[in-house]
C-alpha positions as CSV (number, residue, x, y, z in Angstrom):
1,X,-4.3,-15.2,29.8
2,X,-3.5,-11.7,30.1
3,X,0.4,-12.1,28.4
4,X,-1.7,-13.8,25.6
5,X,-4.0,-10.7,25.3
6,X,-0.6,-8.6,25.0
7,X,1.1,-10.4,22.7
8,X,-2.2,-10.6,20.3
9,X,-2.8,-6.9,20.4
10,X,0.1,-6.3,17.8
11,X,-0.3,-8.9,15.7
12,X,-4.3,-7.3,15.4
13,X,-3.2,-3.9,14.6
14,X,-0.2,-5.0,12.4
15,X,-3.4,-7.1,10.6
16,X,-5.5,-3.8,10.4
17,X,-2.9,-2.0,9.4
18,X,-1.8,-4.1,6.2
19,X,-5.6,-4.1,5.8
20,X,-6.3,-0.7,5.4
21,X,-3.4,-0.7,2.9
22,X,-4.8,-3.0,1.4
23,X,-8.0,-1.0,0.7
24,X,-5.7,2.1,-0.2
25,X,-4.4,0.3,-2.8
26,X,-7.1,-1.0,-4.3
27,X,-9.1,1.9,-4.1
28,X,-5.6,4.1,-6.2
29,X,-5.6,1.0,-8.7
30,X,-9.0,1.2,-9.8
31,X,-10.2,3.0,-12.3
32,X,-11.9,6.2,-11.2
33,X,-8.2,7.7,-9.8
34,X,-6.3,5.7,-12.5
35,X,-8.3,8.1,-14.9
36,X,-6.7,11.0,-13.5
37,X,-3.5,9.9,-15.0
38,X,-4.5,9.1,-18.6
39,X,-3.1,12.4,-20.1
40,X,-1.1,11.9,-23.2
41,X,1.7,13.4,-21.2
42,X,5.2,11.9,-21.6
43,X,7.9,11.9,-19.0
44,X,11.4,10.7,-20.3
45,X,9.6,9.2,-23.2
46,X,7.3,6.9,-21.2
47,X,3.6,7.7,-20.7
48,X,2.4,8.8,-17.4
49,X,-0.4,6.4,-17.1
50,X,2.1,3.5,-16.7
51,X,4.6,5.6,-14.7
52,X,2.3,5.9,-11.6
53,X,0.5,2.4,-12.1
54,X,4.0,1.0,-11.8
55,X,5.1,4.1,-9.3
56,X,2.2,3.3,-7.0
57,X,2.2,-0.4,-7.0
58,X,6.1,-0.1,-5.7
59,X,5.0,2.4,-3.1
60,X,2.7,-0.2,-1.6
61,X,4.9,-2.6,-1.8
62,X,7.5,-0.4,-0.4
63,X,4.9,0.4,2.4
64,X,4.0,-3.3,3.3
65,X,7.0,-4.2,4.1
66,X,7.8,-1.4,6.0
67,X,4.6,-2.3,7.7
68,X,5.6,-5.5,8.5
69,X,9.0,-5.1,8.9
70,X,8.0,-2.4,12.1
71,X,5.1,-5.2,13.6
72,X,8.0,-7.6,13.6
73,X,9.5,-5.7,16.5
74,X,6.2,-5.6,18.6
């Protein structure tokens, strides 16, 4: 019973983890912080609005499976 206990434990924090990421994420993709990117600001020709929507979303992406990837070994 108590091996079972051990080997849950990280497979509940790699849960809580991917959670809270979860809730990052959809907390930066919503619209009150996506406003503070609509500027009619250009960067190399592409407007910034859909730079870090695109930016963002690959950073979580990037960061769940790092996530993962790291629980894996647990």
């Amino acid at each position: 019973m108590r091996s079972s206990k051990r080997r849950s434990q990280p497979a509940t924090l790699l849960r809580q983890r991917l959670l809270a990421l979860f809730a990052a994420g959809w907390l930066a993709l919503n619209f009150p912080l996506l406003a503070v990117w609509d500027h009619p600001v250009r960067i190399g020709g592409l407007p910034l609005l859909p730079l870090a929507v695109f930016g963002g979303w690959a950073l979580l992406i990037a960061l769940a499976a790092w996530i993962a990837e790291s629980g894996a070994d647990d």
